[in-house]
C-alpha atoms as an extended CHARMM CRD file, in Angstrom:
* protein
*
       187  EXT
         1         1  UNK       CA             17.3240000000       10.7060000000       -2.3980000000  PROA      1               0.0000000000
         2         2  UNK       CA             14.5350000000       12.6040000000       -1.2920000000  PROA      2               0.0000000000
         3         3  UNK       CA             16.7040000000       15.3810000000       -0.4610000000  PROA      3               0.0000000000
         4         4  UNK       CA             18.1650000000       15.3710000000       -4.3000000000  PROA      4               0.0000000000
         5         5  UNK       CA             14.5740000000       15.2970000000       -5.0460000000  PROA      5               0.0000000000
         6         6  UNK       CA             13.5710000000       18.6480000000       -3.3000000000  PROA      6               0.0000000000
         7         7  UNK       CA             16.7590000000       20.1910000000       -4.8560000000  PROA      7               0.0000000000
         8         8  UNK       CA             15.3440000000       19.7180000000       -8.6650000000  PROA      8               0.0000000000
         9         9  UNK       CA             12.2740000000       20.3240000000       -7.4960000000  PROA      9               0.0000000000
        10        10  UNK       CA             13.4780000000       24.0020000000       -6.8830000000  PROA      10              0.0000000000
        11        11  UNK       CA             15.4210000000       24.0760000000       -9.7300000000  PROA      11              0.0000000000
        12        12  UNK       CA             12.5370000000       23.0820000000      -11.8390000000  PROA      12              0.0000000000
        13        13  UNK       CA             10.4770000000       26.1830000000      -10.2710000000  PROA      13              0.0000000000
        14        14  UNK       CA             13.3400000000       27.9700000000      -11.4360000000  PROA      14              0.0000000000
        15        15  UNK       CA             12.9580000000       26.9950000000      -15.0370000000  PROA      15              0.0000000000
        16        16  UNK       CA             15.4990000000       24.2050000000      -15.2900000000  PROA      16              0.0000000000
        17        17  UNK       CA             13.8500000000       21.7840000000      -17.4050000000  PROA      17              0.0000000000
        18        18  UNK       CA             16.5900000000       19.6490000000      -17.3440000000  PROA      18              0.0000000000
        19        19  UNK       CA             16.2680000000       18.4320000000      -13.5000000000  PROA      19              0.0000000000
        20        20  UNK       CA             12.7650000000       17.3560000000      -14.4360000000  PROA      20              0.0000000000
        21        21  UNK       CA             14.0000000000       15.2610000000      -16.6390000000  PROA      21              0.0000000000
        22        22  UNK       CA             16.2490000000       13.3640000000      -13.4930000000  PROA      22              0.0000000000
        23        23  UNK       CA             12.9610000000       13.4440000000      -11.5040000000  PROA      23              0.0000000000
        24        24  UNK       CA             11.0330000000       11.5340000000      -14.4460000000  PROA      24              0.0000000000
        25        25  UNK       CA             13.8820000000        9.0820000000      -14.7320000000  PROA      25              0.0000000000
        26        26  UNK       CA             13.9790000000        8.3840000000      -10.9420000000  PROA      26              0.0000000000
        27        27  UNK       CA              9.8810000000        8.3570000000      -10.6690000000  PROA      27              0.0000000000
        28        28  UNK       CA              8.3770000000        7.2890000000      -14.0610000000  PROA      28              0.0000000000
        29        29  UNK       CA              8.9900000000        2.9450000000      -13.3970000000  PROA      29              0.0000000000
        30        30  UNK       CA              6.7870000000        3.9510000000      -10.0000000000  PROA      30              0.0000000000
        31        31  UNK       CA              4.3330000000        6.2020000000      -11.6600000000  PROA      31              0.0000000000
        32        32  UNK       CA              3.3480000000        3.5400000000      -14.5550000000  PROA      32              0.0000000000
        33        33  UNK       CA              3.1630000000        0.6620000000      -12.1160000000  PROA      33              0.0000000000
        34        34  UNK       CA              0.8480000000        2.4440000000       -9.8830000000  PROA      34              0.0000000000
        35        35  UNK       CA             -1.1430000000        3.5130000000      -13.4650000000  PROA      35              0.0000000000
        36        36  UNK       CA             -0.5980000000       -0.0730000000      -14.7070000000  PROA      36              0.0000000000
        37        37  UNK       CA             -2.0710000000       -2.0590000000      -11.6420000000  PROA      37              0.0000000000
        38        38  UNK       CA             -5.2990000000        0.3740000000      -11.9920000000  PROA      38              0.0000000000
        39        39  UNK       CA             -5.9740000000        0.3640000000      -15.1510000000  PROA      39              0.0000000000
        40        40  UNK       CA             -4.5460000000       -3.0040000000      -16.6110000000  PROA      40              0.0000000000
        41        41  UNK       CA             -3.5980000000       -1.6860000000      -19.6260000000  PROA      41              0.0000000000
        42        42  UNK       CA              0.4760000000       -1.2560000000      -20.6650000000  PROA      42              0.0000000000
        43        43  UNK       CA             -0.1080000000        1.2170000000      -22.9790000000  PROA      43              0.0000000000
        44        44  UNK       CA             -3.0030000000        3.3260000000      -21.1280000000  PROA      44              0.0000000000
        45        45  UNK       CA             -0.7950000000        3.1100000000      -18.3270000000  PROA      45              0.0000000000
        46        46  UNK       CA              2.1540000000        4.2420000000      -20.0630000000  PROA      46              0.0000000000
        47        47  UNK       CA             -0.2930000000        7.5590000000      -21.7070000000  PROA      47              0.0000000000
        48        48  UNK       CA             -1.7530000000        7.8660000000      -17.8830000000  PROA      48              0.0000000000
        49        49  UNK       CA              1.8340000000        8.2600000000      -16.6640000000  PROA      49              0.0000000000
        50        50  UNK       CA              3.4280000000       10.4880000000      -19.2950000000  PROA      50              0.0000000000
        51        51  UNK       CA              0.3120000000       12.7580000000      -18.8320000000  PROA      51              0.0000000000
        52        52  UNK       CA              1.0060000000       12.7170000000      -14.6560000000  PROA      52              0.0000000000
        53        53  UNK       CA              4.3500000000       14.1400000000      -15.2900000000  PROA      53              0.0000000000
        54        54  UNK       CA              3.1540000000       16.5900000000      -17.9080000000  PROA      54              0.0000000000
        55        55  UNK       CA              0.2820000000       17.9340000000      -15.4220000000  PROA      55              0.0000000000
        56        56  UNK       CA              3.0110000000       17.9730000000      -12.8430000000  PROA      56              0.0000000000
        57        57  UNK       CA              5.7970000000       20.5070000000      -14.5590000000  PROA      57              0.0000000000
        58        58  UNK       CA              2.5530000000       22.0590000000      -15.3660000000  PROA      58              0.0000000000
        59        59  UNK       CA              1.5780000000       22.6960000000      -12.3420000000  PROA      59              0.0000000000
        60        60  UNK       CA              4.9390000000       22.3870000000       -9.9610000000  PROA      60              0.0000000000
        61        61  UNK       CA              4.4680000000       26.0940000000       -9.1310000000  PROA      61              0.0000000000
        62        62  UNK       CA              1.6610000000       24.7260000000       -6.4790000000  PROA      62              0.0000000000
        63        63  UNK       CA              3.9400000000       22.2500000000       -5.0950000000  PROA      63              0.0000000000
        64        64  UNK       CA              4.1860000000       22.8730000000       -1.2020000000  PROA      64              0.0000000000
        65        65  UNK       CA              7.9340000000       21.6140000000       -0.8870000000  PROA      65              0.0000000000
        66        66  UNK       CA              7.5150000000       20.7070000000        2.9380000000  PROA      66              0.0000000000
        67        67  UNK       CA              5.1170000000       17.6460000000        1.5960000000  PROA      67              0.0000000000
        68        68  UNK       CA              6.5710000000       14.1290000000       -0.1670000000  PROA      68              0.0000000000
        69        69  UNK       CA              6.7120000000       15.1720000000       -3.6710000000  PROA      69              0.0000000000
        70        70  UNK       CA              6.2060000000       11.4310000000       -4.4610000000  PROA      70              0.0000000000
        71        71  UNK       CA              2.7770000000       11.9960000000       -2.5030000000  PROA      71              0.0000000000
        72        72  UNK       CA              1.7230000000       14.5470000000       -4.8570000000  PROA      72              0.0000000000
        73        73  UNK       CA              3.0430000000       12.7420000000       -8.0360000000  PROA      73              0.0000000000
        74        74  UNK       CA              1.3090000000        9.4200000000       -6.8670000000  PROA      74              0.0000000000
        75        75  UNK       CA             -2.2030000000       11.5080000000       -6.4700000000  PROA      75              0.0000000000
        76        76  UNK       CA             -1.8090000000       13.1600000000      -10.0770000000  PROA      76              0.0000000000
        77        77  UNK       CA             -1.4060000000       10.0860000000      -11.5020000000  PROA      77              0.0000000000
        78        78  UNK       CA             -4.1870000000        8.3490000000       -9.3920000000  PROA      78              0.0000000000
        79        79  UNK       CA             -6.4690000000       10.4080000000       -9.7580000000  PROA      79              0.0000000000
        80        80  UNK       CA             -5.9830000000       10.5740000000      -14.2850000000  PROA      80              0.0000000000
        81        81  UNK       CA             -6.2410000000        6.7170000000      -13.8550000000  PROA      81              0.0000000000
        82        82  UNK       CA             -9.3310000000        7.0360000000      -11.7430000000  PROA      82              0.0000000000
        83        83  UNK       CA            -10.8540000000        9.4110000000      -14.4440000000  PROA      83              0.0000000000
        84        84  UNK       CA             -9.6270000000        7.0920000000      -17.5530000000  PROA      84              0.0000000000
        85        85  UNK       CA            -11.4710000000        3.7360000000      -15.4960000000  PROA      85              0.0000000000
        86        86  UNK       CA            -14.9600000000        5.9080000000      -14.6930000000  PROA      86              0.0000000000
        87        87  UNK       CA            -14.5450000000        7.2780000000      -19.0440000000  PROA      87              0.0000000000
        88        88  UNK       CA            -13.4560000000        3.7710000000      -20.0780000000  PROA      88              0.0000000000
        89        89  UNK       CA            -16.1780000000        1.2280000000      -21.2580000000  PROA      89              0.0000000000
        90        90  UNK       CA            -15.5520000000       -2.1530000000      -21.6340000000  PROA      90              0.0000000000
        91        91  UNK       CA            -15.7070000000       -2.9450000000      -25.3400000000  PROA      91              0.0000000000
        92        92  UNK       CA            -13.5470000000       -6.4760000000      -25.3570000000  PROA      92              0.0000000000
        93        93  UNK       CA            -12.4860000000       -8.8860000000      -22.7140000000  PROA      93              0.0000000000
        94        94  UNK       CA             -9.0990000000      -10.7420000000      -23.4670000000  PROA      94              0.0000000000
        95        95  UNK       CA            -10.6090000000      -13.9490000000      -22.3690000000  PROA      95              0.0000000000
        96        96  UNK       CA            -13.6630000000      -13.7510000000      -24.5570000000  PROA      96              0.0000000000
        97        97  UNK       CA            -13.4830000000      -16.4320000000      -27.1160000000  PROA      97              0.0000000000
        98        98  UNK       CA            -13.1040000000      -14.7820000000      -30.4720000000  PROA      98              0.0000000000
        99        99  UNK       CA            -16.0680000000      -16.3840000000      -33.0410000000  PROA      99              0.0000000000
       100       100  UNK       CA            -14.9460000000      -19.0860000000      -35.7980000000  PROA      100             0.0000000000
       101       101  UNK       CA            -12.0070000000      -19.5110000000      -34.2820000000  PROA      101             0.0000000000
       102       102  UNK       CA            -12.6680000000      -23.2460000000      -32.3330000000  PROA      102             0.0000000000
       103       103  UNK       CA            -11.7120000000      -21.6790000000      -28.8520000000  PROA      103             0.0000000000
       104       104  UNK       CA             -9.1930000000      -19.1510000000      -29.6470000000  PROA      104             0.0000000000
       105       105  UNK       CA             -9.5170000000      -16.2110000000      -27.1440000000  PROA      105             0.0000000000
       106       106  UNK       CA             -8.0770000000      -12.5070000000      -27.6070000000  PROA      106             0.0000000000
       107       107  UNK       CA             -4.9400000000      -13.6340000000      -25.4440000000  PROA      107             0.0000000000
       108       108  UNK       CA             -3.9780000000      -15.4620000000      -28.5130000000  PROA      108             0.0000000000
       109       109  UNK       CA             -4.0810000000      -12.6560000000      -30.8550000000  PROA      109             0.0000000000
       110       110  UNK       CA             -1.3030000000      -10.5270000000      -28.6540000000  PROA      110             0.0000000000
       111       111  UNK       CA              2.5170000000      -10.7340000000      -29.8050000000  PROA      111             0.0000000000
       112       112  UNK       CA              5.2010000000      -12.4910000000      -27.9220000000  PROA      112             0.0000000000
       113       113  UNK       CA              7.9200000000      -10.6250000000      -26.7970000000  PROA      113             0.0000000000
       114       114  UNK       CA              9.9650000000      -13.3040000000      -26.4300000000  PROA      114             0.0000000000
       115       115  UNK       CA             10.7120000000      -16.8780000000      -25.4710000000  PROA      115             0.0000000000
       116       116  UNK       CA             10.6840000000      -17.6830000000      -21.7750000000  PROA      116             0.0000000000
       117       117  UNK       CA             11.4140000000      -20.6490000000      -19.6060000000  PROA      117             0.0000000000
       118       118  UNK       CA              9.3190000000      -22.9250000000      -17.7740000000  PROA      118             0.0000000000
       119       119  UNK       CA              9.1390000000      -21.4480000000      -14.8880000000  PROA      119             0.0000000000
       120       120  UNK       CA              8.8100000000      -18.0040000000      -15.4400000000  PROA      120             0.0000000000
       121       121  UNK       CA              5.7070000000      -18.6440000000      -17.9400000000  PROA      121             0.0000000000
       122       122  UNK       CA              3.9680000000      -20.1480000000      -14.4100000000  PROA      122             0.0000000000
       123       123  UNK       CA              5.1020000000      -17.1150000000      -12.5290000000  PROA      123             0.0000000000
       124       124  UNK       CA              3.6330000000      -14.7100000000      -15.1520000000  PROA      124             0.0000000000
       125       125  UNK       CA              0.5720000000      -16.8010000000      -16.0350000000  PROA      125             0.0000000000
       126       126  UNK       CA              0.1980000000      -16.5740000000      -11.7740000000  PROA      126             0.0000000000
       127       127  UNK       CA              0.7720000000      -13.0500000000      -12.2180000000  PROA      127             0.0000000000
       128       128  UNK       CA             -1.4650000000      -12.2620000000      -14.8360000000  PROA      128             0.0000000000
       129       129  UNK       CA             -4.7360000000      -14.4250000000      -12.8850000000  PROA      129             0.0000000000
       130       130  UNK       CA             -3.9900000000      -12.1600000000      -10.0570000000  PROA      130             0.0000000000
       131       131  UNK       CA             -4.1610000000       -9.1930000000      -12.0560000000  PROA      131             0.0000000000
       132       132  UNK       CA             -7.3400000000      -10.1120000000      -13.6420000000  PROA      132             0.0000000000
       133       133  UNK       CA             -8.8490000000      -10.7510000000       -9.5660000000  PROA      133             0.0000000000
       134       134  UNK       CA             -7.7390000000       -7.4810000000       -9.0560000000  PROA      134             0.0000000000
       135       135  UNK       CA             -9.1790000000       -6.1040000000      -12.2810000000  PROA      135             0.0000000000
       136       136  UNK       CA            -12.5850000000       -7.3180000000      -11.4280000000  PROA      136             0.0000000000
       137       137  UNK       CA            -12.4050000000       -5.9140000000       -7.5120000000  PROA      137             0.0000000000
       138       138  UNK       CA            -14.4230000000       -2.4700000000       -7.5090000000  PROA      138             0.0000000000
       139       139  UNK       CA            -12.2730000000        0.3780000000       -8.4040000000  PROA      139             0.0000000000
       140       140  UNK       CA            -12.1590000000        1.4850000000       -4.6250000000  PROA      140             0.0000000000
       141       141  UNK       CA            -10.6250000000       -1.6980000000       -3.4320000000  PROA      141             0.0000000000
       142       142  UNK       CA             -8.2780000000       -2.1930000000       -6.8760000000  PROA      142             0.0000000000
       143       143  UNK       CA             -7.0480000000        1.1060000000       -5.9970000000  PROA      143             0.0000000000
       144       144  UNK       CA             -5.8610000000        0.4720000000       -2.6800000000  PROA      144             0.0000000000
       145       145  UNK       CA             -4.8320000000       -2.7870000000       -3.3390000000  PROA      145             0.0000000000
       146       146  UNK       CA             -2.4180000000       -1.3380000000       -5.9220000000  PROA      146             0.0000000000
       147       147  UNK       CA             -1.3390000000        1.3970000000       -4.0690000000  PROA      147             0.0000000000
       148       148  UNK       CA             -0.8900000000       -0.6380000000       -0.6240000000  PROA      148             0.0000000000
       149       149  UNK       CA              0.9540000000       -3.6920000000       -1.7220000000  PROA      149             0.0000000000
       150       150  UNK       CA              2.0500000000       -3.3380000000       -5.0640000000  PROA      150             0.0000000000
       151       151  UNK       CA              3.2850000000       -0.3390000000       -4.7060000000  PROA      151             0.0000000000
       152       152  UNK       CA              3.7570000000       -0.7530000000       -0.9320000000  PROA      152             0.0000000000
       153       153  UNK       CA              2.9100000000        2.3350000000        0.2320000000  PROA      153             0.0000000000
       154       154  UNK       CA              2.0540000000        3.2580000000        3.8370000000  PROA      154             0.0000000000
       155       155  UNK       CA             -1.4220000000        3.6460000000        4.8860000000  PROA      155             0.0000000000
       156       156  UNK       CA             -0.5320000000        7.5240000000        5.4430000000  PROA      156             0.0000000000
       157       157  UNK       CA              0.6730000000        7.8800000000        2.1370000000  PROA      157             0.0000000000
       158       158  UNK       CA             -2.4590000000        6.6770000000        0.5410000000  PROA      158             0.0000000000
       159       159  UNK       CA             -4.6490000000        8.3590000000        2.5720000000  PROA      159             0.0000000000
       160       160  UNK       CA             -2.9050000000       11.7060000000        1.5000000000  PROA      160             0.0000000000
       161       161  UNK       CA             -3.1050000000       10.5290000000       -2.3090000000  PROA      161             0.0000000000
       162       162  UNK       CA             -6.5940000000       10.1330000000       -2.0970000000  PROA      162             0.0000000000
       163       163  UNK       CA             -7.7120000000       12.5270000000        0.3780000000  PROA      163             0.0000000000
       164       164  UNK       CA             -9.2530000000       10.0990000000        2.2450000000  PROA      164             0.0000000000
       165       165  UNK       CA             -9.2150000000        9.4100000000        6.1950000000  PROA      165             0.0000000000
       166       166  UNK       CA             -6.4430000000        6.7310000000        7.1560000000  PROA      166             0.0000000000
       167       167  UNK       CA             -9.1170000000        5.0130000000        9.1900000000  PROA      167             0.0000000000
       168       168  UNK       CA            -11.1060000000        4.6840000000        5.6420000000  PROA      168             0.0000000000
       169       169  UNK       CA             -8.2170000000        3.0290000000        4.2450000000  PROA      169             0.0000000000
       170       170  UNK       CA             -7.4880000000        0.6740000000        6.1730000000  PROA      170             0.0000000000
       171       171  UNK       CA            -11.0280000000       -0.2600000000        6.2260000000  PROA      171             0.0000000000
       172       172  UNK       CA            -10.7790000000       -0.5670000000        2.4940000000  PROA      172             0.0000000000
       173       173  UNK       CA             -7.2380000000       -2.8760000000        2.5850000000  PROA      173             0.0000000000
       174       174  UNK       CA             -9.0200000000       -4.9470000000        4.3990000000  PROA      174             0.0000000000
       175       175  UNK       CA            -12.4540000000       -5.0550000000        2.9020000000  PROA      175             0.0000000000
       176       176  UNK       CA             -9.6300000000       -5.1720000000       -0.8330000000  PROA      176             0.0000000000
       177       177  UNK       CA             -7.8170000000       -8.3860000000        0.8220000000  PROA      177             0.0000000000
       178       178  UNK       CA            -10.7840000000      -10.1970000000        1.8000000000  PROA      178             0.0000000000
       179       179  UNK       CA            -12.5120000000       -9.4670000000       -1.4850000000  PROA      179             0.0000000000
       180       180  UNK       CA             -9.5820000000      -10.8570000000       -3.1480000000  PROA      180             0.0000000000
       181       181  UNK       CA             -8.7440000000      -13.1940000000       -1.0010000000  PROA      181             0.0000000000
       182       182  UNK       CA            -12.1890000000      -14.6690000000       -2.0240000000  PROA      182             0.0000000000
       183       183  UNK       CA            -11.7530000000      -14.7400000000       -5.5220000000  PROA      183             0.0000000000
       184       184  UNK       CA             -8.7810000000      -16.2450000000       -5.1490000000  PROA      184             0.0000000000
       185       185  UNK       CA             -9.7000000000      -18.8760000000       -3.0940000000  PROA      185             0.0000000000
       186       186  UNK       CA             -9.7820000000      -22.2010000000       -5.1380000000  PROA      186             0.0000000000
       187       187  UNK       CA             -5.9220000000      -21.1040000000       -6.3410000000  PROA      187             0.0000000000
């Protein structure tokens, strides 16, 4: 695939918009997960990620085609999530109980998709505590964390998305894990 990848990759350079579009279809469930695990937010996440494939048409001209373009992609979009977390300020909490409303939260106020069984409501309720642990890890660790095992890249790859030593990151998985690991202790 990677190989398909570089070819539209020089196409692209040569003005073909069209195998762009094949590289956001094959990239963009990757690209909004990474954004989504960040940031926490489905439709920040889903802005984040259209904006990482806008910056990189933009700026494919730069691309060195001997790297991973998913390397490159993964640090565009990384790094607009980092800058969207440091500009965001909190200004509601879903779990905050909404006033006059006899325990009611902000969880209740969101729309249901649709029905689901038993036991995927568990899995996704599970899913959703761990994402909220994660949430409240510092933005270092929640960053690697997403990056490392949702995401499951290598400890190379991350290091080259953010430009950090691979030593430091694997420090940081660790330091991540146990932090989490912590918080989720009494689950």
């Amino acid at each position: 695939m990677e190989e398909k990848i570089k070819k539209n990759i020089k196409l692209v350079k040569k003005g073909d918009q069209s195998a762009f579009e094949d590289i956001v279809s094959f990239y963009q469930n990757k690209v909004f997960a990474i954004c989504y695990r960040m940031i926490g937010n489905r439709h920040e996440a889903e802005d984040i990620a259209q904006e990482a494939f806008i910056r990189a048409y933009i700026n494919i001209q730069s691309f060195d085609e001997n790297r991973k373009f998913s390397t490159w992609l993964y640090r565009i979009a990384t790094n607009l999530t980092i800058d969207k977390i440091r500009k965001k300020k909190p200004d509601y909490y879903l779990d905050a109980e909404i006033k006059g409303a006899d325990g009611l939260n902000m969880y209740a106020q969101l729309p249901a998709d649709q029905a689901l069984p038993e036991e995927e409501v568990e899995s996704l309720e599970m899913q959703s505590y761990i994402q909220q642990e994660i949430m409240q890890l510092p933005e270092k660790y929640r960053t690697i964390i997403a990056l490392r095992f949702i995401n499951e890249l290598s400890l190379k790859e991350i290091s080259e998305i953010l430009e950090i030593p691979v030593g430091t990151v694997k420090t940081r998985v660790h330091r991540g894990r146990e932090a989490l690991r912590k918080r989720l202790r009494h689950v």
